[in-house]
C-alpha positions in Angstrom: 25.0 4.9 -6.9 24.5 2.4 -10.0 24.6 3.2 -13.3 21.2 2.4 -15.1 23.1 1.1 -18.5 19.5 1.3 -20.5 19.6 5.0 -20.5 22.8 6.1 -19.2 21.6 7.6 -15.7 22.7 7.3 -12.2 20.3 5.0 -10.3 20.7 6.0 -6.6 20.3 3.3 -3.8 17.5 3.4 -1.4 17.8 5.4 2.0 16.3 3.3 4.9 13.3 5.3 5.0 12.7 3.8 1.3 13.5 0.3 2.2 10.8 0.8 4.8 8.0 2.3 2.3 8.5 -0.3 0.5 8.0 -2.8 2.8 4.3 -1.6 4.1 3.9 -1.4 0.4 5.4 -5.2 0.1 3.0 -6.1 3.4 -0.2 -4.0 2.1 -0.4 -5.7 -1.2 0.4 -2.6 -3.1 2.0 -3.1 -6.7 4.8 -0.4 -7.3 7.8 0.3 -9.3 10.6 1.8 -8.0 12.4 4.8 -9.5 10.0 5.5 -12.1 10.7 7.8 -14.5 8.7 10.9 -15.8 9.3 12.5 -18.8 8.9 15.5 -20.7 7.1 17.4 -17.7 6.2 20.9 -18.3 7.6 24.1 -16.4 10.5 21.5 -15.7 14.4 22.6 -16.5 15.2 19.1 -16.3 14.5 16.4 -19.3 13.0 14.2 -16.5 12.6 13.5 -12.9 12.2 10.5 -11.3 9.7 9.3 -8.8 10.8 6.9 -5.6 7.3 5.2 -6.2 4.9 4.9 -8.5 1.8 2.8 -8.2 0.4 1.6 -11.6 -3.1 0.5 -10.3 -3.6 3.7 -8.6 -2.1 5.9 -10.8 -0.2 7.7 -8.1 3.4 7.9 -6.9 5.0 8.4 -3.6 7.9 11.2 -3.0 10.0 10.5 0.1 11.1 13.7 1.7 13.8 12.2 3.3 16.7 14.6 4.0 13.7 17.6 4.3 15.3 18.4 7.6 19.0 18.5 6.3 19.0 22.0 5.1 17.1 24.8 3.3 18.4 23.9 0.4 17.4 20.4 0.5 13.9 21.8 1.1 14.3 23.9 -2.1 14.5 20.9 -4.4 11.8 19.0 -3.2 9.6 22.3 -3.1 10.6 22.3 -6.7 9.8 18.6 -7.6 6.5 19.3 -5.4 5.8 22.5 -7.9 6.5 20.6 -11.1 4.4 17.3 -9.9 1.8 20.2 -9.5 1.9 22.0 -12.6 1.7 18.4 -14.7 -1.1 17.0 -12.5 0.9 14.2 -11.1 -1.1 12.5 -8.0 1.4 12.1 -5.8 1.6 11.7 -1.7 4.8 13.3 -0.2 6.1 11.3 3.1 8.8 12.9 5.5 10.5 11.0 7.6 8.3 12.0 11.0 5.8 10.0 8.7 7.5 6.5 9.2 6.0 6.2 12.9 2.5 6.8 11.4 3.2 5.0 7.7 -0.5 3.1 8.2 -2.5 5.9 8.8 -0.4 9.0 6.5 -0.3 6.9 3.7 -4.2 5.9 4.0 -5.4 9.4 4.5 -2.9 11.3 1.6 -3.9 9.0 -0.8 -7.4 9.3 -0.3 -6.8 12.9 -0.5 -4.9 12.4 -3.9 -7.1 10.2 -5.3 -10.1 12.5 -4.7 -8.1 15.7 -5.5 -7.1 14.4 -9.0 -10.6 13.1 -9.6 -9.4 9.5 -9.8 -12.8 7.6 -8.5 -12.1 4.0 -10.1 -8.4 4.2 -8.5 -10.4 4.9 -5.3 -12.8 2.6 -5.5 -9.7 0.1 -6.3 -7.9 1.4 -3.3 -10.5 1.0 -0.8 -11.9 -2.0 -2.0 -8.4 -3.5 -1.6 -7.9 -2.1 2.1 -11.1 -3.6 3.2 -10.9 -7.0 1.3 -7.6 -7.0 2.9 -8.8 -7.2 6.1 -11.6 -9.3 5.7 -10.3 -11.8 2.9 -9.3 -15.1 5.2 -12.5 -14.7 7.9 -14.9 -15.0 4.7 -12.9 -17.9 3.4 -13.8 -19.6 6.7 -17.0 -18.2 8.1 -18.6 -18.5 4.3 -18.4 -22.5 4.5 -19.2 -22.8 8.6 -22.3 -20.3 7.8 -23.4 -22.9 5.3 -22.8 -25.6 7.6 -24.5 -24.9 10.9 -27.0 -22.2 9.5 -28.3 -23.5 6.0 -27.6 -27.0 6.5 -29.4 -27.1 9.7 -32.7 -25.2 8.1 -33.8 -28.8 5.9 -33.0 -31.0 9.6 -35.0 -28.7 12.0 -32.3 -28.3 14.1 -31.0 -25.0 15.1 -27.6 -23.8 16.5 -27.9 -22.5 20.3 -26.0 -19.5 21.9 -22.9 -22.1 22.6 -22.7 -23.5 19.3 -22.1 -19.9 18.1 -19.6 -19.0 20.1 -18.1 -22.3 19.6 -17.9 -21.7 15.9 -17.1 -17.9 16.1 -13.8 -18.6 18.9 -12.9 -21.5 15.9 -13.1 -19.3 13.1 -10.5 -16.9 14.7 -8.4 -19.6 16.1 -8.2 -20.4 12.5 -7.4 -16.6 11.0 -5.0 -15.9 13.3 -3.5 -19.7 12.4 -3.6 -18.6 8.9 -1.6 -14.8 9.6 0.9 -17.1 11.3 1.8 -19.6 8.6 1.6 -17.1 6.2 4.1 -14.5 7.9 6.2 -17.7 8.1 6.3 -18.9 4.7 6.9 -14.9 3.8 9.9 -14.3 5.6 11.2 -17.7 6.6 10.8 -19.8 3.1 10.5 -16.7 0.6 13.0 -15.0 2.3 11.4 -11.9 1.6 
């Protein structure tokens, strides 16, 4: 553990299961800050606790459960954490580590949950906007110009694009996508080193 010299607390390191949160938050696009404080919480003992995630834009932060299956008494402190995160209306998903295997889909369905739950409808709208631009940003930076191209370009000629051309263009528009996933994944991990 580190000492955090700002305000003279311990600052633990991050178990593997962290390290891996982090990166499908890293890979999702997700904007978080690590080992974010929360203060002054009510029907709390402690003068603050500190979450393993907390996600500005969605207002929500992510508990991992990690040593749940250590011992009871490992369970009792993060049923406590749970109870105070309840009592000060703190959104927050809790993870375990059976999670990890299923990170994609957990995460997706608790923080729907928690957003809903908490009444958070722009951080939703936020969230699931981001998920499906995500998925859909590079194929409309390519089909959006080709679509101009062969379909509105060809109205003012009288030509028309045939059955072939199509799958011609569709086949070359995900030759391309899966081109771009590729050089991006490289310039990530090889260039960035991230």
């Amino acid at each position: 553990m580190n000492l955090n010299p700002f305000k003279n607390k311990e600052v633990k390191s991050p178990t593997e299961g962290e390290e891996f949160i982090r990166m499908f938050l890293d890979e999702n696009g997700i904007k978080y800050i690590t080992q974010h404080d929360l203060l002054n919480l009510k029907d709390d003992y402690k003068q603050y606790r500190i979450a393993d995630f907390y996600l500005p834009r969605l207002k929500t932060c992510i508990e991992f459960n990690g040593y749940w299956n250590v011992s009871e008494e490992s369970k009792q402190r993060y049923r406590e954490k749970m109870k105070v995160y309840a009592a000060n209306n703190i959104p927050c998903i809790y993870l375990y580590p059976e999670n990890l295997g299923i990170l994609s889909y957990v995460f997706h369905k608790r923080m729907i949950k928690e957003l809903k739950c908490h009444d958070l409808k722009f951080q939703l709208f936020r969230y699931k906007w981001k998920r499906f631009r995500g998925n859909t940003r590079v194929l409309n930076l390519i089909i959006i110009p080709i679509y101009i191209i062969f379909f509105v370009g060809n109205i003012d000629t009288g030509m028309s694009m045939n059955f072939i051309d199509f799958i011609i263009v569709l086949s070359f528009i995900i030759l391309l996508a899966g081109f771009y996933d590729l050089v991006k994944t490289f310039i990530k991990y090889m260039i960035l080193n991230k």
